[in-house]
Backbone as CSV, one residue per row, in Angstrom:
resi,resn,N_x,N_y,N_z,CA_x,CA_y,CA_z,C_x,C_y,C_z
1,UNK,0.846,-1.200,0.000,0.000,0.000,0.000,0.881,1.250,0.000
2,UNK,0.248,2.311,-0.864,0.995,3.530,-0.723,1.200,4.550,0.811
3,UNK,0.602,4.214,1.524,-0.020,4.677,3.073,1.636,4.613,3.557
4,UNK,2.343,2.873,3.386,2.861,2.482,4.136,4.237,2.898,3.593
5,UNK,4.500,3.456,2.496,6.080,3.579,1.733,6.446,4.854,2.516
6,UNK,7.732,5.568,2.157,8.445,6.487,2.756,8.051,7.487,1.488
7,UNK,8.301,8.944,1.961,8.000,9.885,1.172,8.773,9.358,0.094
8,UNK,10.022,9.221,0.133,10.662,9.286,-1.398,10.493,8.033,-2.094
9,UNK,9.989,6.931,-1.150,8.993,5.918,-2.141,7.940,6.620,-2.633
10,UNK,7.297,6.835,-2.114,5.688,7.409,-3.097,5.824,7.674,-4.388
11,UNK,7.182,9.135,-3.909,7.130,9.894,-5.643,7.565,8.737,-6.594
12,UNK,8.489,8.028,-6.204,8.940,6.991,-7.551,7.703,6.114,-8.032
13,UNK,7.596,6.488,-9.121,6.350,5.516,-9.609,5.336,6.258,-10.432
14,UNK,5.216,7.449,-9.563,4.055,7.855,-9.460,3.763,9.125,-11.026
15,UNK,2.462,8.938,-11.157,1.987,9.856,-12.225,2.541,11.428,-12.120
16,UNK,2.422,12.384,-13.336,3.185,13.464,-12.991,1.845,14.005,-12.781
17,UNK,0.784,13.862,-13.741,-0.651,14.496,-14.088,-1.566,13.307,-13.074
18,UNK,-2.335,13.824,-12.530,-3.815,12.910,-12.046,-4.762,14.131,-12.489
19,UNK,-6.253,13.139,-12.941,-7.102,13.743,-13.204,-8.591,12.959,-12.563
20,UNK,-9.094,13.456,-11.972,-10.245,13.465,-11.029,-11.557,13.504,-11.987
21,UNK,-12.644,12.673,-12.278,-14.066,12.766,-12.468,-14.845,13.113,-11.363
22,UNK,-15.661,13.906,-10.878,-15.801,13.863,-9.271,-17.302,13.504,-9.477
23,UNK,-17.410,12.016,-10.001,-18.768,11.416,-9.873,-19.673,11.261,-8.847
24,UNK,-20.768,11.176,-8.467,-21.833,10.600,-7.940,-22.410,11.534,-6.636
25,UNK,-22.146,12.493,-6.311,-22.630,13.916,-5.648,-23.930,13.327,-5.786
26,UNK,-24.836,13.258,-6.685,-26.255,13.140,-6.806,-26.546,11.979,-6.029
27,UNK,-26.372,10.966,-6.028,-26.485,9.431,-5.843,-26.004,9.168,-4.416
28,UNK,-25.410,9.706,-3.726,-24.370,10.058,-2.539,-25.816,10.958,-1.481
29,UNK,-26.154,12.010,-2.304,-27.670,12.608,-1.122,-28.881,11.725,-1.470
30,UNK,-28.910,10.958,-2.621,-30.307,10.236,-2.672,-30.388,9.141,-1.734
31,UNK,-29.296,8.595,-1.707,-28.803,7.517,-0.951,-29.512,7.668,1.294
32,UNK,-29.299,8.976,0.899,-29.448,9.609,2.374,-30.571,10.045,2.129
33,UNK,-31.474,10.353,0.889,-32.551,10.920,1.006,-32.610,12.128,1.619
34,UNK,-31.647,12.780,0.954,-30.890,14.298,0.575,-31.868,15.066,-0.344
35,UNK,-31.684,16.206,-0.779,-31.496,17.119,-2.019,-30.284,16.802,-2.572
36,UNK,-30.275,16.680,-4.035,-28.844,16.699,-4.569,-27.733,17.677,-3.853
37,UNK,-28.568,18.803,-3.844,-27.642,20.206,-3.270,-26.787,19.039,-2.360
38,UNK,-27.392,18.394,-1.590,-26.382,18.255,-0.428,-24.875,17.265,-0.845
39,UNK,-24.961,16.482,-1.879,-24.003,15.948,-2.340,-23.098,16.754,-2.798
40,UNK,-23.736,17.867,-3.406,-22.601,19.029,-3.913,-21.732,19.755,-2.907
41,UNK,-22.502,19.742,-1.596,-21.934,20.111,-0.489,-20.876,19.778,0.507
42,UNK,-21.702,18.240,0.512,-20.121,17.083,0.651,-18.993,16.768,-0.001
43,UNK,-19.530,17.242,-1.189,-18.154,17.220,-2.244,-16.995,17.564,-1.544
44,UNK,-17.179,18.986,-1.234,-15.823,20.115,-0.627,-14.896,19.013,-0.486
45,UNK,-15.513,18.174,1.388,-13.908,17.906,1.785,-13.487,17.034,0.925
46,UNK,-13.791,15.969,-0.126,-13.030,15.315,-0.670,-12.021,16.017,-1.603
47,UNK,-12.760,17.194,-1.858,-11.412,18.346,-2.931,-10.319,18.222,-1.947
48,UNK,-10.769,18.804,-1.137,-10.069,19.287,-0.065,-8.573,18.409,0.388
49,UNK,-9.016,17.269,0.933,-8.588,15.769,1.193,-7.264,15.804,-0.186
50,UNK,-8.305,15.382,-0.624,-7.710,14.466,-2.251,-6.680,16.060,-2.982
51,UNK,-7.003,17.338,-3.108,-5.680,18.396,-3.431,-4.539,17.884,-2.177
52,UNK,-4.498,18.197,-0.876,-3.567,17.735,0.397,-3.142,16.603,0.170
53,UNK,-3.400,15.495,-0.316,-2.976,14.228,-0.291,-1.917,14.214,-1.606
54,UNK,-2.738,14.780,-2.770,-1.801,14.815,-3.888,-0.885,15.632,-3.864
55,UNK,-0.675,16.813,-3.407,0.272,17.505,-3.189,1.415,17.180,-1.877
56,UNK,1.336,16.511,-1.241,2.058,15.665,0.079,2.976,14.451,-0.714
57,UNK,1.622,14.060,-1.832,2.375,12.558,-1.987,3.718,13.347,-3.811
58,UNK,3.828,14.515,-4.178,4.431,14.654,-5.195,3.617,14.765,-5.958
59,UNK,2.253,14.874,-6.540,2.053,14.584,-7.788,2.191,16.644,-8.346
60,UNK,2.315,16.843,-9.401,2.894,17.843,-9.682,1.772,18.688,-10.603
61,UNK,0.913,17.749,-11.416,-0.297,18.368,-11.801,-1.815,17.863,-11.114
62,UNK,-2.762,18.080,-11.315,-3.937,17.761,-10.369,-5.182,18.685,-11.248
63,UNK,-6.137,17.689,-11.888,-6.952,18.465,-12.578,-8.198,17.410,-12.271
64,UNK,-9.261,18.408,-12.021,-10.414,18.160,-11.091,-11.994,18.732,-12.095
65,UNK,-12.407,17.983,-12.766,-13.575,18.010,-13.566,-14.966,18.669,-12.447
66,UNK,-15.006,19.675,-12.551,-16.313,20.204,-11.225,-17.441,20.569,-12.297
67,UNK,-17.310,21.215,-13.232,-18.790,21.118,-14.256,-18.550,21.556,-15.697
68,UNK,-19.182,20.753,-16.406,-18.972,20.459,-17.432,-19.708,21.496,-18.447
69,UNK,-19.500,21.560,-19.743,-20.586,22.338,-20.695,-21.956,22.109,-20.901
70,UNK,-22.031,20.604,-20.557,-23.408,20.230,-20.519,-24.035,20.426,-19.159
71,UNK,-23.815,20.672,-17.771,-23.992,20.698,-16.934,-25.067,21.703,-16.741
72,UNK,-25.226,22.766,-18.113,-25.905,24.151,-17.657,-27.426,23.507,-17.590
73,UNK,-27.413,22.348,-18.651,-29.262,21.276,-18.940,-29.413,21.169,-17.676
74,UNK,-28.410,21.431,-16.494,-29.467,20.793,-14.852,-30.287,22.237,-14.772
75,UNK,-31.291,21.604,-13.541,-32.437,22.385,-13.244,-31.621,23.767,-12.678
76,UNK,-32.081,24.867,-12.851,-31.603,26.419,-12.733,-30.963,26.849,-11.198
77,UNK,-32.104,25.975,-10.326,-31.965,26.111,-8.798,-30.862,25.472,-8.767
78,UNK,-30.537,24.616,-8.965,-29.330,23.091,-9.061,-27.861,23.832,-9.446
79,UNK,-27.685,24.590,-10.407,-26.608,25.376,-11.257,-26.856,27.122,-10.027
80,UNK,-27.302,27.022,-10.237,-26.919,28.308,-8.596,-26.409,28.239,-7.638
81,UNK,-26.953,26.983,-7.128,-26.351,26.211,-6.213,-25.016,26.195,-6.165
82,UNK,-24.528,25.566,-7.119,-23.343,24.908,-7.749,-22.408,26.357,-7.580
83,UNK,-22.786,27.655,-8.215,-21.991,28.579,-8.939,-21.990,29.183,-7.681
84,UNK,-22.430,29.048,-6.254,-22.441,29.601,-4.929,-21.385,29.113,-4.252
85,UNK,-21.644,27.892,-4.211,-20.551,26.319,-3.394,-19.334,26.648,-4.188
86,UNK,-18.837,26.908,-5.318,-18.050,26.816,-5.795,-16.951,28.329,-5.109
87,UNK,-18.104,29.634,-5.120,-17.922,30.865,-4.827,-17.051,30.505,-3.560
88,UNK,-17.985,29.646,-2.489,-17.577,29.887,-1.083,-16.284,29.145,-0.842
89,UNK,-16.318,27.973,-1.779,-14.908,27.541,-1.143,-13.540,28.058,-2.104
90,UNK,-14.549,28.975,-3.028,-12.355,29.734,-3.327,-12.424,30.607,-1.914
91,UNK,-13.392,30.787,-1.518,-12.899,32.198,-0.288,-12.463,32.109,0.377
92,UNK,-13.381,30.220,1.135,-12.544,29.876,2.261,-11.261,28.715,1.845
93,UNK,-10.820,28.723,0.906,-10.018,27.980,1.263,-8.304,28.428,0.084
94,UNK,-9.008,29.732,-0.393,-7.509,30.299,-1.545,-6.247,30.802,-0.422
95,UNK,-6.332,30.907,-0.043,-5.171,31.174,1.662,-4.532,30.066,1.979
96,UNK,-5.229,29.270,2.091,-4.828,27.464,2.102,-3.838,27.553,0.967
97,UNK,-4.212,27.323,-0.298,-3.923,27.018,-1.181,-2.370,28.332,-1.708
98,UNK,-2.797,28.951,-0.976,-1.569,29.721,-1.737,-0.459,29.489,-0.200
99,UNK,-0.752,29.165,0.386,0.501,29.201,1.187,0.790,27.414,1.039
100,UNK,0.603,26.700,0.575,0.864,25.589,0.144,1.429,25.528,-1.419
101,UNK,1.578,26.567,-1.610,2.502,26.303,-3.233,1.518,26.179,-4.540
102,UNK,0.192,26.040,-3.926,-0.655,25.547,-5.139,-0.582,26.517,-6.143
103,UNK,-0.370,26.493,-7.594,-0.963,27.153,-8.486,-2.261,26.645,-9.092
104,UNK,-3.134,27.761,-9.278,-4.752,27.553,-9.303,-5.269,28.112,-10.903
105,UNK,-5.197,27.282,-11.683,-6.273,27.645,-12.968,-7.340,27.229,-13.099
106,UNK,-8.531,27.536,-14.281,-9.696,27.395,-14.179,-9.545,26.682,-15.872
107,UNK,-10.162,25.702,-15.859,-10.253,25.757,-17.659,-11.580,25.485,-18.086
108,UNK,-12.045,26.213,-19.157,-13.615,26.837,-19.446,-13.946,28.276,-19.749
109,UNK,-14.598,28.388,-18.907,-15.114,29.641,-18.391,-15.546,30.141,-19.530
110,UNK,-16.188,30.234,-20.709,-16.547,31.020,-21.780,-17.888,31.281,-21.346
111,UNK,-18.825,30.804,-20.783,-19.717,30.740,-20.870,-20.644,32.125,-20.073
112,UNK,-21.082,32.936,-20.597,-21.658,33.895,-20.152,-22.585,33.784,-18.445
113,UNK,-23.157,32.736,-18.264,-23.622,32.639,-17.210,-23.240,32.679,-15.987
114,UNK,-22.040,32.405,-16.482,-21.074,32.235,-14.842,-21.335,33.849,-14.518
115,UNK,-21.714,33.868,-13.315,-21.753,35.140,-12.370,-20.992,35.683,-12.376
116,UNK,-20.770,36.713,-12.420,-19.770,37.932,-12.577,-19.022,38.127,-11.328
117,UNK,-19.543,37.920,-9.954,-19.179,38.065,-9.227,-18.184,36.960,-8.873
118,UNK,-18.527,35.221,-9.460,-17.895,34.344,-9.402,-16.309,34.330,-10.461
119,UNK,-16.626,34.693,-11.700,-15.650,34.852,-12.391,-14.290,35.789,-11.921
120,UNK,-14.873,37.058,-10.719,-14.128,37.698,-10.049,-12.902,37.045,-9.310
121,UNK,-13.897,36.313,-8.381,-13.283,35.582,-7.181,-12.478,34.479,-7.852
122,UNK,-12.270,34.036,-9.006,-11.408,32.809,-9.957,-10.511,33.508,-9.932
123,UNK,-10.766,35.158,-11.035,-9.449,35.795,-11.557,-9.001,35.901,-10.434
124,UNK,-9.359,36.361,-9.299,-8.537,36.828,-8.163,-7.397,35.883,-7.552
125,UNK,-8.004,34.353,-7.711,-7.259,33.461,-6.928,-6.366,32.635,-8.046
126,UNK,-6.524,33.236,-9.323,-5.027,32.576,-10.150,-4.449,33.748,-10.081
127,UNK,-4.569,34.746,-10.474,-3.888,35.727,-10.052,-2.765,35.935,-8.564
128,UNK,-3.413,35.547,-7.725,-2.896,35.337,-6.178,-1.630,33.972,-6.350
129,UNK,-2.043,33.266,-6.730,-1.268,31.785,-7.083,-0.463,31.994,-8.287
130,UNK,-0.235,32.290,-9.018,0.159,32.472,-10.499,2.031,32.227,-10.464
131,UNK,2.232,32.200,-9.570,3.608,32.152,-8.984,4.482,30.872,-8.579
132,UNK,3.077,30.293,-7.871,3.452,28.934,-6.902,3.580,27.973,-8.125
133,UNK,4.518,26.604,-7.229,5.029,25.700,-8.665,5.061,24.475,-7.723
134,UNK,4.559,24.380,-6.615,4.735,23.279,-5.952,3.682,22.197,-6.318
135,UNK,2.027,22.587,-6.915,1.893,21.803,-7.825,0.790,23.020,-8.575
136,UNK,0.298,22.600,-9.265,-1.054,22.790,-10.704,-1.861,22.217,-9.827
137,UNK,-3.024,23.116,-9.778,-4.248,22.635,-9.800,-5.210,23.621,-10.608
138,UNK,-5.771,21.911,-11.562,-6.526,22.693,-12.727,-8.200,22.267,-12.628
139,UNK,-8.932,23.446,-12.442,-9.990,23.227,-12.334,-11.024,22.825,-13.309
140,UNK,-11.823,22.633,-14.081,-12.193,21.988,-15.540,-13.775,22.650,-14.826
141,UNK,-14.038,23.761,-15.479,-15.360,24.655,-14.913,-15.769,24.973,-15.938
142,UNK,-17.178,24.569,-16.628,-17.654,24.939,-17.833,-17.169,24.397,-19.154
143,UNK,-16.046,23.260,-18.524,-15.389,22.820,-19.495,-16.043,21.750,-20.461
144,UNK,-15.630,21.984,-21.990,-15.830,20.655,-22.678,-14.504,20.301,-23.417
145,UNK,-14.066,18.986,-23.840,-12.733,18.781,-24.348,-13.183,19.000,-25.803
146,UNK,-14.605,18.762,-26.450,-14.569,18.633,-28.168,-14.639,20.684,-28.165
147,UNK,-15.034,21.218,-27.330,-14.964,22.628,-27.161,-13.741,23.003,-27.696
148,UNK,-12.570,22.245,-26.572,-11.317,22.550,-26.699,-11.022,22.894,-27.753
149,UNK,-10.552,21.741,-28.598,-10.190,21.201,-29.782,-10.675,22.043,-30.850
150,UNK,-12.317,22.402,-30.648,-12.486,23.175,-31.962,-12.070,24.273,-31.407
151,UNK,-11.511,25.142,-30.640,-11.405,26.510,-30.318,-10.155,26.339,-31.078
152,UNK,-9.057,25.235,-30.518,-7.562,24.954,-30.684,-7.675,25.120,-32.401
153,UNK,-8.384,24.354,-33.340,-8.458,24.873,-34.662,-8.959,25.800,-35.093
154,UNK,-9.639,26.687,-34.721,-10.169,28.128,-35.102,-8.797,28.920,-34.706
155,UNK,-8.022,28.439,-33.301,-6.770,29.494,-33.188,-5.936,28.911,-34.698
156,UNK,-5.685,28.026,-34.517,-4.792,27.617,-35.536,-5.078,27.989,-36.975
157,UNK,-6.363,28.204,-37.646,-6.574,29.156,-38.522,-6.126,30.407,-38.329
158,UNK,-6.612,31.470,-37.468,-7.030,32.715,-37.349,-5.098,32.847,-37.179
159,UNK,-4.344,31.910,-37.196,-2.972,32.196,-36.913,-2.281,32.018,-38.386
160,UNK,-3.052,31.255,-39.530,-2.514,31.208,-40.691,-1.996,30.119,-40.442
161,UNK,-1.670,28.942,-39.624,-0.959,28.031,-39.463,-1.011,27.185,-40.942
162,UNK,0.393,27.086,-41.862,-0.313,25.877,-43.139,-0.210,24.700,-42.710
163,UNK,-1.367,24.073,-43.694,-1.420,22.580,-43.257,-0.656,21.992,-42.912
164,UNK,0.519,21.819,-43.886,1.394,20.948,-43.976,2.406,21.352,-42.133
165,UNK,2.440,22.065,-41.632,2.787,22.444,-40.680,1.640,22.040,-39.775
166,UNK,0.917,21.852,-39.790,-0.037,21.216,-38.574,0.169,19.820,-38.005
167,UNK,0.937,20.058,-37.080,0.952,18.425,-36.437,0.283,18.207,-34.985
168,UNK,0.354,17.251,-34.388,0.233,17.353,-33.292,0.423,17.788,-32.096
169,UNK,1.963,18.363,-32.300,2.537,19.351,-31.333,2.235,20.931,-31.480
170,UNK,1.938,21.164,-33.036,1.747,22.601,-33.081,0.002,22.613,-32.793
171,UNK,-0.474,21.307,-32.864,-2.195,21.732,-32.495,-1.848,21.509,-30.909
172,UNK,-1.640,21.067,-30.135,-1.303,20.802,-28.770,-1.154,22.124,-28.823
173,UNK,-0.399,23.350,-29.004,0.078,24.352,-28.694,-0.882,25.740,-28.427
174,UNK,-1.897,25.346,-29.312,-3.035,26.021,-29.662,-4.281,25.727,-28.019
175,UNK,-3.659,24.376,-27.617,-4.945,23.823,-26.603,-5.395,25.232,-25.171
176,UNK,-6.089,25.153,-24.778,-5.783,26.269,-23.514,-4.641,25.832,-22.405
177,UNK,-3.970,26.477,-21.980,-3.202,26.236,-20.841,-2.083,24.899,-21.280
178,UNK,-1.598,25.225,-22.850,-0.474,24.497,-23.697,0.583,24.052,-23.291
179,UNK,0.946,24.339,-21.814,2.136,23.949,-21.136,1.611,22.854,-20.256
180,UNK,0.508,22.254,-19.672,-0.259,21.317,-19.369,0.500,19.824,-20.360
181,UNK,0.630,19.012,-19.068,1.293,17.848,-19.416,0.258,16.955,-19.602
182,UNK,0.050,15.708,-20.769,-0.846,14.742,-20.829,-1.274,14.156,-19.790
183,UNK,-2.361,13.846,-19.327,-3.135,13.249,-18.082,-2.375,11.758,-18.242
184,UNK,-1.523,10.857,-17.164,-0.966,10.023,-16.822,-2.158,8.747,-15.962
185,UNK,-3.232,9.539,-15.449,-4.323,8.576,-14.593,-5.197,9.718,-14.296
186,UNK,-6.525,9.259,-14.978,-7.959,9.618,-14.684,-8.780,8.741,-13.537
187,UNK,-9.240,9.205,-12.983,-9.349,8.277,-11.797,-11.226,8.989,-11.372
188,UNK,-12.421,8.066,-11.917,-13.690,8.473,-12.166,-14.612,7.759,-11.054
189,UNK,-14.852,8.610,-9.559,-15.824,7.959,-9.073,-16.863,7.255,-9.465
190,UNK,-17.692,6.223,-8.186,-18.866,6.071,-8.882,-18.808,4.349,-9.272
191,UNK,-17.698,4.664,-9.828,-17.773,2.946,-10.713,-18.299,3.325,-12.314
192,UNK,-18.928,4.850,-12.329,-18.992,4.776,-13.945,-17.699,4.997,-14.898
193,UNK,-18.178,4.635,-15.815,-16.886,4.312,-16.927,-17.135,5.200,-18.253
194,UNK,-16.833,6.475,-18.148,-17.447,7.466,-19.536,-16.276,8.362,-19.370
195,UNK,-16.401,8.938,-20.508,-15.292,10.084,-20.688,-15.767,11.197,-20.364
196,UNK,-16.956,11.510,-21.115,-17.430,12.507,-20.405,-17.533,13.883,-21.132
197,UNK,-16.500,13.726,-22.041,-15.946,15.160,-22.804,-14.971,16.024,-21.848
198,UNK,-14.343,14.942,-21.262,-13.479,15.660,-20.267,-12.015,15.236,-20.992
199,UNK,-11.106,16.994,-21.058,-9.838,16.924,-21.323,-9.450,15.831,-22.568
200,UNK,-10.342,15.456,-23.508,-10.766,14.492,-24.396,-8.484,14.377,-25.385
201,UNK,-8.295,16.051,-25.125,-7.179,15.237,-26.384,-6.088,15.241,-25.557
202,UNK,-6.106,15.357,-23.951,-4.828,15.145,-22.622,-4.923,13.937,-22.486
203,UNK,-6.081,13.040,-22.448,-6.003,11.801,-21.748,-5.790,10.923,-22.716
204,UNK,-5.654,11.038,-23.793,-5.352,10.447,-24.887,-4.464,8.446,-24.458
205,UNK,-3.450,8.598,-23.755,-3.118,7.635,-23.439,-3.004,7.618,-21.862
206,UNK,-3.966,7.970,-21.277,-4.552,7.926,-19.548,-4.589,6.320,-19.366
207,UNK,-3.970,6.390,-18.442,-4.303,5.100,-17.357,-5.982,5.058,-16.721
208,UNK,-6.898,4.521,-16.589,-8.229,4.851,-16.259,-8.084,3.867,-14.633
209,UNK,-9.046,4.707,-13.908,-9.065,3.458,-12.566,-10.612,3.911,-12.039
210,UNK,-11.476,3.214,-11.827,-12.991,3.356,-11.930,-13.315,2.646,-10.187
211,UNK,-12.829,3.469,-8.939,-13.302,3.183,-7.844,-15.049,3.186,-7.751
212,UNK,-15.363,2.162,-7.000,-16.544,2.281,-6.545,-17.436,3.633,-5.342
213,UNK,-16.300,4.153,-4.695,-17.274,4.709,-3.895,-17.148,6.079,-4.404
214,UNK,-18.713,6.644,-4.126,-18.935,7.892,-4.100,-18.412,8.988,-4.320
215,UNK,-17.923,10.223,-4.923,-17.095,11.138,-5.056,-16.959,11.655,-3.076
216,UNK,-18.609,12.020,-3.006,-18.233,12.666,-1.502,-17.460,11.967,-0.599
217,UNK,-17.689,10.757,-0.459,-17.212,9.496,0.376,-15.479,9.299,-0.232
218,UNK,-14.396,10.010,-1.232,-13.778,9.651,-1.437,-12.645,10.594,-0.906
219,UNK,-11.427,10.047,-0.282,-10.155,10.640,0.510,-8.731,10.172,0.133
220,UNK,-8.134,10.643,0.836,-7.027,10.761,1.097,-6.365,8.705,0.562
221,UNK,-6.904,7.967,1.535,-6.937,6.099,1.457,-7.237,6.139,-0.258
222,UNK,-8.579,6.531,-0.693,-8.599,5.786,-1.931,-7.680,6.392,-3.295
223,UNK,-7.357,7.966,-2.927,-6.191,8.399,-3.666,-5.198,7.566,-3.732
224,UNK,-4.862,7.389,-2.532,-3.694,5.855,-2.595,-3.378,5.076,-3.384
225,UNK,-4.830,4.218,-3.194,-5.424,3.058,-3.623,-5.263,3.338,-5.495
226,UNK,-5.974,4.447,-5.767,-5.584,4.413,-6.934,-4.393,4.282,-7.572
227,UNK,-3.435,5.379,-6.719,-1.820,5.686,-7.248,-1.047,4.140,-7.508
228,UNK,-1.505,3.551,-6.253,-1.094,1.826,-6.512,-1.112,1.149,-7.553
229,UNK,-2.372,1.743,-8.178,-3.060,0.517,-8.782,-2.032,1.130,-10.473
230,UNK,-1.975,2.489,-10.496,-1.016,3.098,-11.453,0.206,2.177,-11.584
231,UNK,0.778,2.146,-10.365,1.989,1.867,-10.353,2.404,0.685,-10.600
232,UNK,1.327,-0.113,-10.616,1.562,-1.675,-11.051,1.276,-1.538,-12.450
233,UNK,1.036,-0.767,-13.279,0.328,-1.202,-14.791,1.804,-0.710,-15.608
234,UNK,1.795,-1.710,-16.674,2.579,-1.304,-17.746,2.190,-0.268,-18.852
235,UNK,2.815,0.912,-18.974,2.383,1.480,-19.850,3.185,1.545,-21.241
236,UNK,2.437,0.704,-22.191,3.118,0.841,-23.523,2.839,1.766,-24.503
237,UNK,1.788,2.803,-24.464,1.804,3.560,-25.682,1.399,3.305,-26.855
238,UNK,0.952,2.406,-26.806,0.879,1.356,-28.269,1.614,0.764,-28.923
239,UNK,2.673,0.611,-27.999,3.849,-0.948,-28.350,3.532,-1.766,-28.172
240,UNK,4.810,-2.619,-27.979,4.856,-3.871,-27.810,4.848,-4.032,-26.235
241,UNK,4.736,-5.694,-26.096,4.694,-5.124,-24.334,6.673,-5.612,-24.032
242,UNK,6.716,-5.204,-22.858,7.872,-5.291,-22.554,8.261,-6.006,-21.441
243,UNK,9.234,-7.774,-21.513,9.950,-7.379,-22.498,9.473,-8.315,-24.271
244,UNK,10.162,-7.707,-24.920,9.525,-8.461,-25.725,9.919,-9.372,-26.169
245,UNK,10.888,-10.761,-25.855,10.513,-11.483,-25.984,9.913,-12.935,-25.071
246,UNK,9.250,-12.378,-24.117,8.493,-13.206,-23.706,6.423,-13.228,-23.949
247,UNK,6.654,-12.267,-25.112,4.939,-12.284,-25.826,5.558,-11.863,-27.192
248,UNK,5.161,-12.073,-27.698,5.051,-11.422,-29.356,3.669,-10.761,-29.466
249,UNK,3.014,-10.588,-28.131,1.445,-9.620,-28.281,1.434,-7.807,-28.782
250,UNK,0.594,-7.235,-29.232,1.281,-6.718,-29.527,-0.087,-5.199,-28.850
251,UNK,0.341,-4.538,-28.284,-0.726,-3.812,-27.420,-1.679,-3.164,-28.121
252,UNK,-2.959,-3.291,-27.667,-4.107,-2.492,-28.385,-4.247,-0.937,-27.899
């Protein structure tokens, strides 16, 4: 177990990028015979938890899916909610975060609805952080990944880029926040298994790990649990496996 290694065990092994689905908030208050609101509420400490844990154990990026482009289809009361909870814990907790090294981005945000007053309190707290390097934390707010991508080719037009010069590194370059390293392990409460339209061209070759419990119900232990489960998998890329000659298989 990762619990039990020494700090400078942990880091060896370990992913540079983790990326968070923060599933089942809804399912988590029904369960209790809640309001959804209240799953959104419990959410906090697992941010909370699970940023402290990843930043303790080394991981160096940390990107956290909180609402999506499609997210605006929930009921109106539901998305207020959301754009409040979200308000209160940059307030109470950007002090935290900046005296811990965190650097704090948002990725999204186009979307006119976001409260003005909320969009404030974001700029304010990357702004405040913009410095720190002890890790990334990237928030995925309003985000969609096929969004991304077409924005990333409209820049890449509106830049004259020629075709023949379009590769993968110069469209990567175009993505928002282009210095962002490929997602290494997505890690999707819940037990569901979807992408989501999340970070769609980072996770490209993501490690996936699909815990069963609850987003609210999830800490510090099952961060672990996941990092473990990283650390045992071979990652080939779409090679061969290694070494090779004890398979001639050849990886899908």
């Amino acid at each position: 177990m990762i619990e039990s290694l020494s700090a400078m065990e942990i880091v060896s092994g370990l992913p540079c990028h983790v990326a968070c689905v923060m599933d089942g908030n809804g399912r988590w208050a029904a369960q209790r015979s809640l309001p959804r609101t209240a799953g959104h509420e419990a959410a906090e400490a697992a941010v909370v938890d699970v940023i402290e844990a990843a930043r303790s154990a080394g991981i160096k990026w940390l990107s956290l899916y909180a609402f999506s482009t499609e997210n605006w289809r929930r009921p109106t009361a539901e998305v207020d909610i959301l754009m409040r909870l979200v308000r209160r814990a940059i307030r109470k907790h950007a002090p935290a975060l900046h005296a811990r090294g965190v650097r704090c981005r948002f990725l999204g945000m186009s979307d006119p609805r976001i409260p003005p007053s909320l969009v404030q309190d974001i700029t304010d707290l990357m702004t405040l952080t913009s410095d720190n390097r002890r890790m990334t934390l990237t928030v995925a707010f309003d985000h969609g990944g096929r969004r991304d991508i077409v924005e990333a080719a409209r820049s890449l037009i509106h830049a004259a880029v020629p075709a023949e010069q379009v590769t993968e590194a110069t469209f990567a370059r175009h993505l928002p926040y282009s210095d962002t390293p490929d997602v290494d392990l997505v890690i999707r409460t819940s037990g569901e298994q979807r992408i989501s339209n999340f970070m769609l061209w980072q996770v490209a070759y993501a490690e996936w790990v699909f815990p069963q419990v609850l987003w609210p119900d999830f800490r510090a232990t099952h961060l672990w649990e996941c990092l473990e489960a990283y650390r045992s998998r071979q990652r080939r890329f779409g090679g061969l496996r290694r070494p090779a000659a004890t398979t001639g298989e050849e990886s899908r």
